[in-house]
C-alpha positions in Angstrom: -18.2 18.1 -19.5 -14.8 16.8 -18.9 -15.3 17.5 -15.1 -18.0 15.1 -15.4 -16.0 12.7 -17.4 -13.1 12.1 -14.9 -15.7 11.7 -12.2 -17.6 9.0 -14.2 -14.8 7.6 -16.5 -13.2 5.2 -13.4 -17.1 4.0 -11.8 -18.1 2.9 -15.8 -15.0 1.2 -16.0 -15.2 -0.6 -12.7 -19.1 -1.9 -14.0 -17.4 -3.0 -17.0 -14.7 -4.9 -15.0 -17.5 -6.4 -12.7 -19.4 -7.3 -15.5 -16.2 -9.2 -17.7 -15.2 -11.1 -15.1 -17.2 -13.8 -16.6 -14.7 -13.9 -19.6 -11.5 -14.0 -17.4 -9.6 -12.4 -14.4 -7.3 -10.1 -17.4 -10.5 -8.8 -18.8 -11.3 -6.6 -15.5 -7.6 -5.6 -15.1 -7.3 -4.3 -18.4 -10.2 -2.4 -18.5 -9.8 -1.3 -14.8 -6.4 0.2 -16.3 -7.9 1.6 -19.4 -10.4 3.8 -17.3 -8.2 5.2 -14.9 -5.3 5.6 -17.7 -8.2 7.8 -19.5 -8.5 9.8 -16.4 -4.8 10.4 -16.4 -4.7 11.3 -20.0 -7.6 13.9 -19.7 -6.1 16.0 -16.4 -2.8 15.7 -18.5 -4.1 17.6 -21.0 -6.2 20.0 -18.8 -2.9 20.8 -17.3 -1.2 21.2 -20.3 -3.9 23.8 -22.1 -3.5 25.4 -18.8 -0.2 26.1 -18.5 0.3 27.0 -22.5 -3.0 29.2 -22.7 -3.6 31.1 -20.0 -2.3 34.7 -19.4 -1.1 34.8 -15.8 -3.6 36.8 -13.8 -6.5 34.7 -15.5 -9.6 33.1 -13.2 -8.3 30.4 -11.0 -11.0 28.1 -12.3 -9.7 26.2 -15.5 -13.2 23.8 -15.5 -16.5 24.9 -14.3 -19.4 22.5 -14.5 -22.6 24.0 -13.1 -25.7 22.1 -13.7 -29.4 22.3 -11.5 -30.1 19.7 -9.3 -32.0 20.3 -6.1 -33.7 24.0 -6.5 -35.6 23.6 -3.4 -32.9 23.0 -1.4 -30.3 25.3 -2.9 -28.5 21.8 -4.0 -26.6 21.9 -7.2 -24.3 19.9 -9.3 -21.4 22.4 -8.8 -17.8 20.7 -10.2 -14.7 23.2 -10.8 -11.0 22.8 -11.2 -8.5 24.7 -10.0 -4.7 24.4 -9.6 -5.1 22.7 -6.0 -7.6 20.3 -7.7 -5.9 19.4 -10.6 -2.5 18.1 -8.7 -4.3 16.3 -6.8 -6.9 14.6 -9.5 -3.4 14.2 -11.0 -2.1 12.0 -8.0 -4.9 10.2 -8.3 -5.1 9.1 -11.6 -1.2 8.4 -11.4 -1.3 6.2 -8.1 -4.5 4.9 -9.4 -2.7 3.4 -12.4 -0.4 1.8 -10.0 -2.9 0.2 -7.3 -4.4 -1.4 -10.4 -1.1 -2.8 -11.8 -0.3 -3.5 -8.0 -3.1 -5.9 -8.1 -2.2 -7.8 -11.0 -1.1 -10.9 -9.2 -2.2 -10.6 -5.9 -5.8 -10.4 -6.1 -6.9 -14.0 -7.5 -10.2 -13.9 -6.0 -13.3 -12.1 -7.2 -11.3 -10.0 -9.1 -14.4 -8.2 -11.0 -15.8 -7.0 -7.9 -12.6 -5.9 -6.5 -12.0 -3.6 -9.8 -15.6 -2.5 -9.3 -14.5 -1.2 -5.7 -11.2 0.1 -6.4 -12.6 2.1 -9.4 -15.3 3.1 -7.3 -12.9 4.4 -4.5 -11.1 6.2 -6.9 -13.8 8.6 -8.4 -15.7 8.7 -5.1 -11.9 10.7 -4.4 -11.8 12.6 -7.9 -15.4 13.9 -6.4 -13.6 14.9 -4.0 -11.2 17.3 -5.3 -13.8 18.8 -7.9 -17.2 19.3 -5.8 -17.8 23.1 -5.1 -21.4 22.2 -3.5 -20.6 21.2 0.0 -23.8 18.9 -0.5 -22.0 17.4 -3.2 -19.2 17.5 -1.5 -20.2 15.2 1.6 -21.6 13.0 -1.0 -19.0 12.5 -2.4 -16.7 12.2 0.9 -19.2 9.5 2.4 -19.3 7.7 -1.1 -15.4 6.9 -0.6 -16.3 5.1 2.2 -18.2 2.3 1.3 -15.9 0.9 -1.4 -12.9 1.1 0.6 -14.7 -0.7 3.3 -15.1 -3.6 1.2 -11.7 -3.5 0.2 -10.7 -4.0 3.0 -13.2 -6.2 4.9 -13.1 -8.7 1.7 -9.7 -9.0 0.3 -7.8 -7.8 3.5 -5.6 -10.1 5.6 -5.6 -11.5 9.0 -7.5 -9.0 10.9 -9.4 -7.5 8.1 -13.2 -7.5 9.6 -11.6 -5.4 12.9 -9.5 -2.9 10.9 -13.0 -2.3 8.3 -15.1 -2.0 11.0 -12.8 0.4 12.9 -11.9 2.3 10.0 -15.8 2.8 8.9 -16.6 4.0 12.7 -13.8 6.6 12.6 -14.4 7.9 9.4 -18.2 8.2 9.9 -18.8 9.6 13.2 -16.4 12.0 11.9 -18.0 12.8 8.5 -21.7 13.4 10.9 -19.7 16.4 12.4 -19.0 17.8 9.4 -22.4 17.0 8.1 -23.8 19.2 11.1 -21.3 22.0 10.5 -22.5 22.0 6.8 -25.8 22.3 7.5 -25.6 25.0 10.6 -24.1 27.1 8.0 -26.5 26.6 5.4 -28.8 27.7 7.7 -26.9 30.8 9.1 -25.9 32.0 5.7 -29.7 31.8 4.8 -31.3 33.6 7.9 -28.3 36.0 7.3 -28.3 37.0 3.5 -31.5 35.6 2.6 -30.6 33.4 0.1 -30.5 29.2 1.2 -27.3 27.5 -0.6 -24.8 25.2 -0.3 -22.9 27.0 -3.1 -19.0 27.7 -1.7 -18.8 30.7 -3.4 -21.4 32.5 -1.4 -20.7 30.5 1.5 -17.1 32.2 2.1 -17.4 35.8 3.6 -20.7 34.3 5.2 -20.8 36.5 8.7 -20.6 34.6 11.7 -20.7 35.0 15.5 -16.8 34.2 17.2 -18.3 31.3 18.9 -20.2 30.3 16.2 -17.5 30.5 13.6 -15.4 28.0 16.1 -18.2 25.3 16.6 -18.5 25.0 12.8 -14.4 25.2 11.8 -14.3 22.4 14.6 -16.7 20.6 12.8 -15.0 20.5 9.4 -11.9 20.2 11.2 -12.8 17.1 12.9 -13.6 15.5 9.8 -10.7 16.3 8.0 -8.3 15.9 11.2 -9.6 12.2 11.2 -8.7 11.3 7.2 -5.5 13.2 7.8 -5.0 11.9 10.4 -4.0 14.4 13.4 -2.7 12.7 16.4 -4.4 11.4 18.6 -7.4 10.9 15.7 -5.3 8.0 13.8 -5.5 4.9 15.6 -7.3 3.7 13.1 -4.6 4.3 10.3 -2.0 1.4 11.3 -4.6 -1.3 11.3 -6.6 -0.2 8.0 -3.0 -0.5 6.0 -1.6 -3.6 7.4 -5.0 -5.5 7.2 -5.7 -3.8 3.3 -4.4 -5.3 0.3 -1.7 -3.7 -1.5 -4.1 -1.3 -3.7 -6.6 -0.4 -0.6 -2.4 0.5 1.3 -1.8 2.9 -1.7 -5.3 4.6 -1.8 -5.2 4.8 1.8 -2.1 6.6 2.1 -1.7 8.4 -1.3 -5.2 9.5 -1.9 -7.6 9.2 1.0 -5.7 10.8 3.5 -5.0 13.7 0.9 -8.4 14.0 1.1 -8.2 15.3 4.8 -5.3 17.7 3.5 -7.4 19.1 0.6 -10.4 19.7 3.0 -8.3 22.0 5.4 -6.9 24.2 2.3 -10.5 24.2 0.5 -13.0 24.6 3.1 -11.3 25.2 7.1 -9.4 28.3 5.8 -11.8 29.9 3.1 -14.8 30.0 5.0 -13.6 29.7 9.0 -10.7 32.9 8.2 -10.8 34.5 11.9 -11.4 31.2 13.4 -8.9 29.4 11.4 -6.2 32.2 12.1 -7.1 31.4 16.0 -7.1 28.2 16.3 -3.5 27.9 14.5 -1.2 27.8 17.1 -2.9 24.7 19.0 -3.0 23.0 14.9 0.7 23.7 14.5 1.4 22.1 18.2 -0.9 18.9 16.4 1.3 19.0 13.7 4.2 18.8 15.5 3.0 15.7 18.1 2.5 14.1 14.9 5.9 14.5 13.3 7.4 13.6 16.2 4.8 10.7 17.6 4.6 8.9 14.3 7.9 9.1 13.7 9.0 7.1 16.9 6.4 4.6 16.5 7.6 4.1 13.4 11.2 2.9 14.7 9.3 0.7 17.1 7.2 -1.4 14.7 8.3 -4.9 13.6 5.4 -5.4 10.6 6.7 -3.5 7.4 3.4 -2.5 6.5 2.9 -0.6 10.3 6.1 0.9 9.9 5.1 2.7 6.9 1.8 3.6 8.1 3.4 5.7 10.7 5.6 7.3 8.3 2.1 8.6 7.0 1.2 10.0 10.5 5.0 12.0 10.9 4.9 13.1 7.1 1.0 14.2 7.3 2.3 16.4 10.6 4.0 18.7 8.3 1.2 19.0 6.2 -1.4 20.3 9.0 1.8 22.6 10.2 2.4 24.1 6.7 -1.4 24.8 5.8 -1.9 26.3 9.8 0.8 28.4 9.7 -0.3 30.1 6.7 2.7 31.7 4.9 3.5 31.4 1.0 6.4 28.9 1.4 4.4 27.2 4.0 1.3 26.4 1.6 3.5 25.9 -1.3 5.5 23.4 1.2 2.4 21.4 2.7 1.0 21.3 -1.4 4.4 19.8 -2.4 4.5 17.5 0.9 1.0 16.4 -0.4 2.4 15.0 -3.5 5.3 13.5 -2.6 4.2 12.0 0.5 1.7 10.4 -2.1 4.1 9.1 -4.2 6.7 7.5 -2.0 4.4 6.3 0.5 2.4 4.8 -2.5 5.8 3.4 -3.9 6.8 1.7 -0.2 3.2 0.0 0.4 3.8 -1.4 -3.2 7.0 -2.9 -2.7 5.6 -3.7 0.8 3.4 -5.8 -0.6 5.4 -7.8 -3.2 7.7 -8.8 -0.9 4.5 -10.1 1.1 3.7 -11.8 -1.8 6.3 -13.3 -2.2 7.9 -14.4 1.0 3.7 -14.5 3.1 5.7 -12.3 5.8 5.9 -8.7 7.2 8.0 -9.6 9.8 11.3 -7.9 10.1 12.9 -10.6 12.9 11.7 -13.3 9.4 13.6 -10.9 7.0 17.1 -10.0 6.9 19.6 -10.6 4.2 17.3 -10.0 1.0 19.4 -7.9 -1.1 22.0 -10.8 -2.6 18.6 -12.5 -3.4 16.3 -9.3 -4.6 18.9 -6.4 -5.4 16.1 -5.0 -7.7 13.4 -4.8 -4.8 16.2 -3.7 -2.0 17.4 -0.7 -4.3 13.9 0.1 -4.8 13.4 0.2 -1.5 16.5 2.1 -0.2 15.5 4.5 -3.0 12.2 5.3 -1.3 13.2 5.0 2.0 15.6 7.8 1.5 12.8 9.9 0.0 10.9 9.1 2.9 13.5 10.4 5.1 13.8 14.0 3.0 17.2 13.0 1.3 18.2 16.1 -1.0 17.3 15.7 -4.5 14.3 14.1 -3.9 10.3 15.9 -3.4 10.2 15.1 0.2 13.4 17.5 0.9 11.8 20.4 -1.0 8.6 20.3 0.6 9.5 19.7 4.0 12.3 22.4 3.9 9.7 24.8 2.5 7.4 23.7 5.7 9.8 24.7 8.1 11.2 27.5 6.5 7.7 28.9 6.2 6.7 28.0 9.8 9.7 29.6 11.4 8.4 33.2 10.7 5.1 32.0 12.5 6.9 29.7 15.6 10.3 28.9 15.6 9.9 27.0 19.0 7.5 24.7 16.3 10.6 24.5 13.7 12.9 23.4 15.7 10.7 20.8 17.3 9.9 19.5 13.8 12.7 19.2 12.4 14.2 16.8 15.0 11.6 14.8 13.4 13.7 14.2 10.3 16.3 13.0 12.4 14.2 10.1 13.8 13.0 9.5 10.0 16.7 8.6 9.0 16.2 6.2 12.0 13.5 4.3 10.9 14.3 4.3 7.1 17.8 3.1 7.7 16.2 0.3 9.9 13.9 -0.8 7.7 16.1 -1.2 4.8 18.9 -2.9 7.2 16.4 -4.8 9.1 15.0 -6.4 5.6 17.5 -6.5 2.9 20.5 -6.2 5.1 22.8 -8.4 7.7 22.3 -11.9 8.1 19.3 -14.0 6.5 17.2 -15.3 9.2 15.4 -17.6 7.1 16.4 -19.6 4.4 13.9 -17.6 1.0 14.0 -18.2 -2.3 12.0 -15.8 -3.9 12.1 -13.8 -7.7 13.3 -10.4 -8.3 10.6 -7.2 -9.1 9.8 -8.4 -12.8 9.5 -6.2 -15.6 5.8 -5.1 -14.8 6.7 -4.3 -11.3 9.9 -2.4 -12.4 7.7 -0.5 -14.8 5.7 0.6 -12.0 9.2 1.4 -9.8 10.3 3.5 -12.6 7.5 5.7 -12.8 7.5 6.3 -9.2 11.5 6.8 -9.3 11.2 9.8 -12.1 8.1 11.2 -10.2 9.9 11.7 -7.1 13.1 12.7 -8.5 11.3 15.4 -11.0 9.2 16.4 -7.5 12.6 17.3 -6.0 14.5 18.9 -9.3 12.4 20.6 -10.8 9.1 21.5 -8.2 8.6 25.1 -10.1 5.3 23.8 -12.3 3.9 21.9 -9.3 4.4 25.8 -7.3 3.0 27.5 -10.5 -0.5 25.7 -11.3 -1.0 25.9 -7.1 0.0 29.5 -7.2 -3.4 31.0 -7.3 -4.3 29.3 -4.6 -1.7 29.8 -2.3 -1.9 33.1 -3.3 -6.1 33.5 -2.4 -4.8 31.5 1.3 -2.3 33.7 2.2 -4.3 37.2 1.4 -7.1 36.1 3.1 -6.9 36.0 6.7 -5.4 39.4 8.9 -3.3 37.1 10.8 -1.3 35.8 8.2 0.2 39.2 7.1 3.3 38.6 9.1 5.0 37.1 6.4 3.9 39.7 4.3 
């Protein structure tokens, strides 16, 4: 039952936060850490059995909760871990810990409820990563919605109704698509083997028509394509982060869009192989608009929080390249890019959003000449800024090295136009960090350094990313299985091998 206890372990805690918040604001805060800190604690240890126990060569699966549900219908309550899964209900957890202590200041106003949505956001994303049911699976993908909505429609900023609303269309009409895809194959998997399922494992292998094979991998690609997001699907990124508040900018970037990611490795690949294989070359040439498109807009953006949601755009490009071009170091690459992206994307909106806080600006032509005043924030800052921009040492490096080193056996033309992406992403981290903490103070601030909670936080993130870049090897080993399943799959991936 454990499955079911990291699913349910963050939405009990966010009713309990709801419901304290008659007591005092620190009641739903603590408790809203507690839950989500159990989560951690619980894929901590599944990790850990995992990696002591099990004789390499074992099942994939390390958790397998398969209950009845919906007989009729062929619906069940299917939850399974594997390596994929468990980084990422990993990530989760971790940045999950850190949108709550995020929050601990900045939300003042209804601050029950807010738990209640951010807790609810979280296992909606948990589901996510552990649903094996594609029934379960879009409920679980259209449940994320809903909280995050609020999030940002209630505590946003400015503009917060437009960027909800915008973000809700995007994500919905795109989640429909997938909805039809889901159910077409139900239906040709049943007319084909007799049997009526939503089950993934006798979905994959399922025989399908060329054309029809397409219709549906465009339909789950869609879908995923918009959470990624894939160029020219992401208008609605830039306005959902700079109108969220600081713990709907981390889910956002670290975990929702990871979603998109997760779908594309889980589902596009397994069940679409031939289709999948054919459609790589135009997902690689995605991949590579986005490196290169976010990147630039990056360097043009003024608002901190708009800068960084383009970084997401760019660094999610190598993600969709890695997984389409389908070679060991390529997956293990677009896993690792995953994770990191997570984390020092996560770490940037954070410190994005205590300088907001504090100084009730975004606005690089208000900023300049921090650093005398906030040394702690600006080195925090530099730190993940150079992360951002794949400085050696750090995750980012690693996994976007293995990307391109993976990818050039597939398309070098692709490689080369990627990488002069990380040339532009020195661009735009060196401006931030000048343009902010650097050269001349535009306006006269006073404002108080990162304090020991928020140092805390910069900490953890500092030793993830760091450990991410020195030491990736256990990351590469729990996803080894299913790189491994990914790249012996499809005929059109042998070139590597």
């Amino acid at each position: 039952m454990i499955l079911a206890w990291l699913v349910l372990l963050p939405f009990i805690a966010g009713v309990l936060a709801w419901l304290s918040d008659r007591w005092g604001h620190a009641w739903p805060r603590w408790i809203a850490l507690a839950g989500i800190s159990a989560d951690l604690v619980l894929a901590l240890a599944v990790w850990t059995r995992s990696r002591i126990e099990l004789p390499p060569g074992a099942s994939p699966w390390l958790a397998d909760l398969d209950l009845r549900w919906i007989d009729a219908l062929g619906i069940r309550f299917h939850l399974a871990l594997d390596g994929l899964s468990l980084l990422l209900v990993l990530l989760t957890a971790f940045l999950g810990v850190m949108a709550v202590a995020a929050s601990w200041t900045e939300i003042q106003d209804r601050v029950g409820l807010f738990h209640l949505h951010l807790m609810w956001v979280l296992a909606g994303i948990i589901g996510v990563f552990l649903a094996l049911d594609l029934f379960l699976f879009y409920f679980f993908w259209e449940m994320m919605l809903v909280p995050m909505y609020f999030l940002i429609g209630m505590w946003g900023h400015e503009r917060r109704i437009y960027a909800a609303v915008k973000f809700f269309i995007f994500t919905q009409i795109s989640g429909l698509l997938m909805l039809v895809a889901i159910v077409a194959l139900y239906f040709v998997h049943g007319r084909a083997t007799g049997a009526y399922t939503f089950d993934y494992a006798q979905l994959v292998g399922t025989p399908l028509a060329p054309s029809t094979a397409w219709w549906l991998m465009l339909g789950f690609f869609g879908a995923f394509a918009v959470k990624l997001p894939v160029v020219p699907l992401h208008t609605w990124l830039p306005d959902a982060h700079t109108e969220a508040p600081t713990a709907g900018s981390v889910v956002l970037a670290s975990l929702l869009l990871k979603t998109g990611a997760y779908g594309l490795l889980r589902f596009v690949l397994p069940l679409f192989r031939d289709a999948a294989a054919a459609f790589a070359p135009i997902a690689i040439g995605l991949g590579v608009a986005g490196i290169l498109y976010g990147a630039v807009l990056a360097f043009g953006q003024n608002d901190l929080k708009r800068l960084v949601a383009y970084t997401s755009v760019s660094h999610m490009g190598f993600v969709l390249m890695g997984v389409f071009a389908g070679t060991t170091l390529a997956l293990q690459g677009a896993i690792l890019q995953i994770l990191c992206h997570g984390v020092s994307t996560g770490a940037l909106f954070i410190l994005v959003g205590a300088l907001q806080e504090r100084t009730h600006t975004r606005d690089i032509a208000r900023l300049g000449g921090l650093w005398a005043t906030v040394p702690r924030m600006g080195g925090s800052t530099m730190f993940f800024g150079l992360g951002a921009m794949g400085l050696p040492g750090l995750g980012n490096f690693v996994a976007e090295f293995l990307v391109l080193l993976g990818t050039y056996r597939v398309s070098p033309v692709a490689t080369a136009l990627a990488s002069i992406g990380l040339i532009i992403s020195t661009v735009y981290a060196l401006w931030m960090i000048q343009g902010a903490f650097q050269g001349r103070e535009r306006e006269a601030v006073r404002i108080h350094d990162l304090g020991p909670r928020e140092m805390a936080m910069a900490t953890a993130l500092v030793a993830a990313l760091v450990w991410l870049g020195l030491y990736p090897q256990p990351v590469v080993d729990t996803a080894a299985p299913t790189v491994t399943s990914l790249t012996t799959m499809a005929p059109t991936r042998a070139a590597e091998r």
